[in-house]
C-alpha positions as CSV (number, residue, x, y, z in Angstrom):
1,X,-34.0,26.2,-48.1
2,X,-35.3,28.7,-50.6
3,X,-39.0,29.9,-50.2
4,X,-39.2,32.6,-52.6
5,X,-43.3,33.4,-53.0
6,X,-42.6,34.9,-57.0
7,X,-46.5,34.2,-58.7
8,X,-47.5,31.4,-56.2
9,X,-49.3,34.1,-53.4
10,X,-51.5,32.1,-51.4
11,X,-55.1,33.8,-51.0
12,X,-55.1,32.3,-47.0
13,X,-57.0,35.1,-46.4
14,X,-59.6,34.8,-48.6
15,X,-59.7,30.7,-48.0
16,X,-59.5,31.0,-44.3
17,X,-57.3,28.8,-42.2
18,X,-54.6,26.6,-43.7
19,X,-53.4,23.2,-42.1
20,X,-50.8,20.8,-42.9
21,X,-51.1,17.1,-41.7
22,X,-47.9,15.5,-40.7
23,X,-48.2,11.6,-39.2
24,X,-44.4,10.9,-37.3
25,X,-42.9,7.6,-36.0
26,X,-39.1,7.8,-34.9
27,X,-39.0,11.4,-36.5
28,X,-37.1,13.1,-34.0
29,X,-34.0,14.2,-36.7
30,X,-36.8,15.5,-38.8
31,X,-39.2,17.7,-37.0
32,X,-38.1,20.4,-35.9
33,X,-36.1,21.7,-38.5
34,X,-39.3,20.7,-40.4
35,X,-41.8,22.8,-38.7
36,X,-39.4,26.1,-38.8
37,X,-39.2,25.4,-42.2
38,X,-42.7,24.8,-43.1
39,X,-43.6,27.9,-41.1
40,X,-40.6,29.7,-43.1
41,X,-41.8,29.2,-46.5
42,X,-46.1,29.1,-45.6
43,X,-46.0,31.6,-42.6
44,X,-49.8,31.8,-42.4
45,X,-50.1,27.9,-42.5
46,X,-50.4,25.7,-39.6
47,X,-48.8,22.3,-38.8
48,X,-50.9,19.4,-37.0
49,X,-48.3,16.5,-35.9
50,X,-49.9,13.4,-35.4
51,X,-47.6,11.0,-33.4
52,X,-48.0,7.2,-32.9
53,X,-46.0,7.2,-29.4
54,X,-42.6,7.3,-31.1
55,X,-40.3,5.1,-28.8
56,X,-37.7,7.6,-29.8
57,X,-39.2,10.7,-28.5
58,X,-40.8,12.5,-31.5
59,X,-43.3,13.1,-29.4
60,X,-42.4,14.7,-26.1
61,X,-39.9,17.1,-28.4
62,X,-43.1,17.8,-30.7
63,X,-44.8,19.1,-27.2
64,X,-41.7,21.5,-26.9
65,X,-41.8,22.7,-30.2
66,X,-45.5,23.6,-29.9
67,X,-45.3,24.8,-26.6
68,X,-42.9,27.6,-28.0
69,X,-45.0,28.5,-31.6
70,X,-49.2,28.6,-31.6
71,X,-49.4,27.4,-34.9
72,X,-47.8,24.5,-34.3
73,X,-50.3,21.3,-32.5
74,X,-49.8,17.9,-31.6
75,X,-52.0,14.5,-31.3
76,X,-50.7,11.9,-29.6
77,X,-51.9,8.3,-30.7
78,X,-51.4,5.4,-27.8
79,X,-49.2,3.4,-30.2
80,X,-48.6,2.5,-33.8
81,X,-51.7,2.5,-36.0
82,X,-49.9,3.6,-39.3
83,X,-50.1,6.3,-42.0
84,X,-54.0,5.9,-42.6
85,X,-55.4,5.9,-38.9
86,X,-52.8,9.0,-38.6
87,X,-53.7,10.8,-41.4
88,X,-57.8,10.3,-40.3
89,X,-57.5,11.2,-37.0
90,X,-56.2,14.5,-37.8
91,X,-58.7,15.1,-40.5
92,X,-61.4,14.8,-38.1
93,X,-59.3,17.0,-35.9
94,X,-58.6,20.0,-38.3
95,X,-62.8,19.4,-39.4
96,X,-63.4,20.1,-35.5
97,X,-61.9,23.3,-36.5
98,X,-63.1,26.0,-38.6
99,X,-59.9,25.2,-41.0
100,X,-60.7,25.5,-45.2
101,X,-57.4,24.0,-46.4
102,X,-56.5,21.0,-45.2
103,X,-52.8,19.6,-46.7
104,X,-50.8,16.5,-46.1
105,X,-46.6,15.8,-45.9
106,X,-44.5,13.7,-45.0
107,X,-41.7,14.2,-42.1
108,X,-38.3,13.3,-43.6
109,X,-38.1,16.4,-46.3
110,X,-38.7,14.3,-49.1
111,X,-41.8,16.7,-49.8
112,X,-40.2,20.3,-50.1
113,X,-42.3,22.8,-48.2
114,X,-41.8,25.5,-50.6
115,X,-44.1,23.8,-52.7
116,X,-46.8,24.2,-49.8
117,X,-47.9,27.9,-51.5
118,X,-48.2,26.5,-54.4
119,X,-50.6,23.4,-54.1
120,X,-52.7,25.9,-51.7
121,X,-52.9,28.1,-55.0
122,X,-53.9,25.3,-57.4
123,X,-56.7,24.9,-54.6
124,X,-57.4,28.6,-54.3
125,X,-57.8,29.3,-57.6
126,X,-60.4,26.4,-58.1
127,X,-59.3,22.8,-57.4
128,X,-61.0,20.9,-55.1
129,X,-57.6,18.6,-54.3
130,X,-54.1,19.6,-55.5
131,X,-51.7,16.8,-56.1
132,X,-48.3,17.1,-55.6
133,X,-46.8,15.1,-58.4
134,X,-43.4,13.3,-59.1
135,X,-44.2,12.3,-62.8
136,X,-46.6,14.9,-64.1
137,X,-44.7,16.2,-67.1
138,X,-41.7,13.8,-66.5
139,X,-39.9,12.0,-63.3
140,X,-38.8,14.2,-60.7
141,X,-37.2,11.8,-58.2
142,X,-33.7,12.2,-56.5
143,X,-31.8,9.5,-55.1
144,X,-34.2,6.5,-55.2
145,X,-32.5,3.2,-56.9
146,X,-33.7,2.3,-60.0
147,X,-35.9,-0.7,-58.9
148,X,-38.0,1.2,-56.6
149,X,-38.9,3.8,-59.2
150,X,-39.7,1.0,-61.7
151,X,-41.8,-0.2,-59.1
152,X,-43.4,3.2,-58.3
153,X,-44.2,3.8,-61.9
154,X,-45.8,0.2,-62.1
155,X,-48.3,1.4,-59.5
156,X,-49.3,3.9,-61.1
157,X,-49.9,2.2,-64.0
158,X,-51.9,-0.6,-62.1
159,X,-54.0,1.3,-60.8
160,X,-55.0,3.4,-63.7
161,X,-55.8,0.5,-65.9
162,X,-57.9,-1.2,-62.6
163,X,-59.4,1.7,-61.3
164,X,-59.6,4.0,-64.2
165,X,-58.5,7.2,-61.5
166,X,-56.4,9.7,-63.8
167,X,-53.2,11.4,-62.4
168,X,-49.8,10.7,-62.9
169,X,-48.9,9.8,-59.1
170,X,-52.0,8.1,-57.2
171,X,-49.6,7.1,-54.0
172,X,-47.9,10.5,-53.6
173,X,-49.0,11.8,-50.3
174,X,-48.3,15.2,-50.6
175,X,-52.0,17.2,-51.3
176,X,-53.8,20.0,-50.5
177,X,-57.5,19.4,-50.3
178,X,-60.5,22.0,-49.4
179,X,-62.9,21.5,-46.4
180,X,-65.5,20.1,-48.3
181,X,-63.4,17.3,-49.7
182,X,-62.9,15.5,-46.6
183,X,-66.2,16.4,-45.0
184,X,-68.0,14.1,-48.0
185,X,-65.8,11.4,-47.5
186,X,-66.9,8.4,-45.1
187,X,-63.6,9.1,-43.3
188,X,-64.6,6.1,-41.0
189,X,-65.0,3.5,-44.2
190,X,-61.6,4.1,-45.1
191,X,-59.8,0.9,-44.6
192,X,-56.5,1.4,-46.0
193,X,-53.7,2.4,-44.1
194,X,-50.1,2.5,-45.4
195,X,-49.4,3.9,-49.2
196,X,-53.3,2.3,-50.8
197,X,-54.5,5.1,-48.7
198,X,-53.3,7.8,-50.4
199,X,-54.8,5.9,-53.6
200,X,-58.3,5.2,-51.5
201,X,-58.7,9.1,-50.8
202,X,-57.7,10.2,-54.2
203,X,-59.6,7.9,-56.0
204,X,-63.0,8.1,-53.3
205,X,-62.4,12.4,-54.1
206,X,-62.0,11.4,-57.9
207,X,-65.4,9.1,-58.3
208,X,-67.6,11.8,-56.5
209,X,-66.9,14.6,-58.9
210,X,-64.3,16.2,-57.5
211,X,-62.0,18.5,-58.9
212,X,-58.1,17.1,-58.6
213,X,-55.3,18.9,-60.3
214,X,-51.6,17.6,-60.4
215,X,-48.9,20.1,-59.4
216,X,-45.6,19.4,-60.3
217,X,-42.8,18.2,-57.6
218,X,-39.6,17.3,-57.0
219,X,-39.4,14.2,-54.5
220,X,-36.3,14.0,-53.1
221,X,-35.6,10.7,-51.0
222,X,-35.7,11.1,-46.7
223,X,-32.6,12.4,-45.2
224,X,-32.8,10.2,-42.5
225,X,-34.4,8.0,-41.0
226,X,-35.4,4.6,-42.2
227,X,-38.3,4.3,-44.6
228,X,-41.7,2.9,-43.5
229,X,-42.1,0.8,-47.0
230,X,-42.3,-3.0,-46.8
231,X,-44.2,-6.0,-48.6
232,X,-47.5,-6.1,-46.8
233,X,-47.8,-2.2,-47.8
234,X,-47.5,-3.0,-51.2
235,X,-49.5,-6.1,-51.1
236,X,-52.2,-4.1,-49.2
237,X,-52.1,-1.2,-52.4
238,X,-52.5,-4.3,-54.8
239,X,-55.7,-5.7,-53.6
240,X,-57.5,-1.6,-52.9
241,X,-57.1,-1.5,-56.1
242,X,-60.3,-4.0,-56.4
243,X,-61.8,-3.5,-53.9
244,X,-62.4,0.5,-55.1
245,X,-63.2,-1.0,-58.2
246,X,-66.1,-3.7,-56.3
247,X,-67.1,-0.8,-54.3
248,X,-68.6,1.3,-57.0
249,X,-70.3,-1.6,-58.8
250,X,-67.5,-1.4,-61.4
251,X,-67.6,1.7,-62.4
252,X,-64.8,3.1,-63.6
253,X,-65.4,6.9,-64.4
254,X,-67.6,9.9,-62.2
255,X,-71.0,10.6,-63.3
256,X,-71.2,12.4,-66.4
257,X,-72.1,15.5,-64.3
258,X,-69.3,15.3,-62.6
259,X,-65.6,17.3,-62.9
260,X,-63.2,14.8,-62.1
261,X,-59.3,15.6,-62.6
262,X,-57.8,17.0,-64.6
């Protein structure tokens, strides 16, 4: 995997710590290749894996890994909670720590770590949250059939038009946020938990001023593994979509004062 840096230097040092989040369920062919490469291509990054007691072992082989490489840590969950209890959990564990950019990815490869450096630069040079993008500029998808893009792209249109939020790719759930992002957020209202939470956080960043950027991406479908998407996910996106909407009285914009994204 090519990592090249070229004009996307990452100002760690200035920003502090850097942390990527990365939720695992029966992601045992995935992670460790994963967290070398990861720690390849964003050397002064590290990797929080937050495991919901994979019956397969993700997480006992996650313990080796770590035990072997300090920037790698592990939180074990009891049992399946899903994406969203995952992904808050190790929020509140990186804001336990003096960490200033907080990031999240998924497991299977279908975000490419060498785009790590550069979403931490969109935040380092003055985003509050960096987007990583599939259809900012164009579509930028390998190997997904043609009805699950259709139906990708129709979420994004839904929830534009319903929620007013705008980027190009509200469910994408690779991001790069700063500190103070997640410390505003009521991380323990967030009621979401499989793809509406990447649209919950985006949008909850979104409506109190904050300043999102989209980074362009190429999403290239899981090696392996079986995908977590199913209908009560997408049911569940459909109806956040109102209920962000009821939430802030119908308002559909940030406070003129405010930056939103751009």
């Amino acid at each position: 995997m090519a990592c090249g840096t070229g004009r996307y230097v990452v100002v760690c040092a200035i920003m502090n710590r850097a942390l990527v989040i990365v939720p695992t369920y029966n992601e045992r062919s995935n992670v460790a290749e994963l967290a070398s490469a990861v720690r390849q291509c964003a050397p002064t990054t590290e990797l929080l894996f937050v495991d919901d007691n994979s019956p397969d072992g993700t997480g006992a082989l996650l313990d080796e890994i770590a035990d072997g490489n300090k920037g790698v840590h592990v939180l074990h969950k009891p049992g399946k909670q899903g994406l969203g209890r995952a992904y808050i959990d190790g929020f509140q564990w990186a804001l336990a720590r003096d960490y200033e950019l907080i990031g999240e990815m998924d497991a299977d490869f279908s975000h490419n770590p060498a785009d790590i450096p550069r979403l931490q630069a969109a935040v380092a040079a003055g985003a509050d949250l960096a987007l990583g993008s599939r259809y900012k500029g164009g579509v930028r998808v390998i190997n997904w059939p043609l009805n699950r893009l259709v139906l990708s792209r129709a979420a994004t249109l839904y929830v534009r038009l319903s929620t007013g939020l705008p980027v190009t790719d509200p469910t994408g759930g690779f991001k790069c946020s700063r500190r103070a992002v997640l410390a505003d957020l009521a991380l323990d209202a967030i009621r979401s938990n499989g793809y509406s939470f990447q649209i919950e956080m985006t949008h909850q960043a979104w409506i109190r001023g904050f300043r999102i950027v989209e980074v362009p991406i190429v999403f290239d479908e899981r090696r392996s593994g079986a995908s977590k998407m199913n209908g009560a996910i997408v049911r569940e996106a459909l109806w956040m979509t109102w209920r962000l909407l009821w939430r802030n009285g119908g308002r559909r914009r940030p406070p003129a004062r405010c930056r939103g994204a751009s």
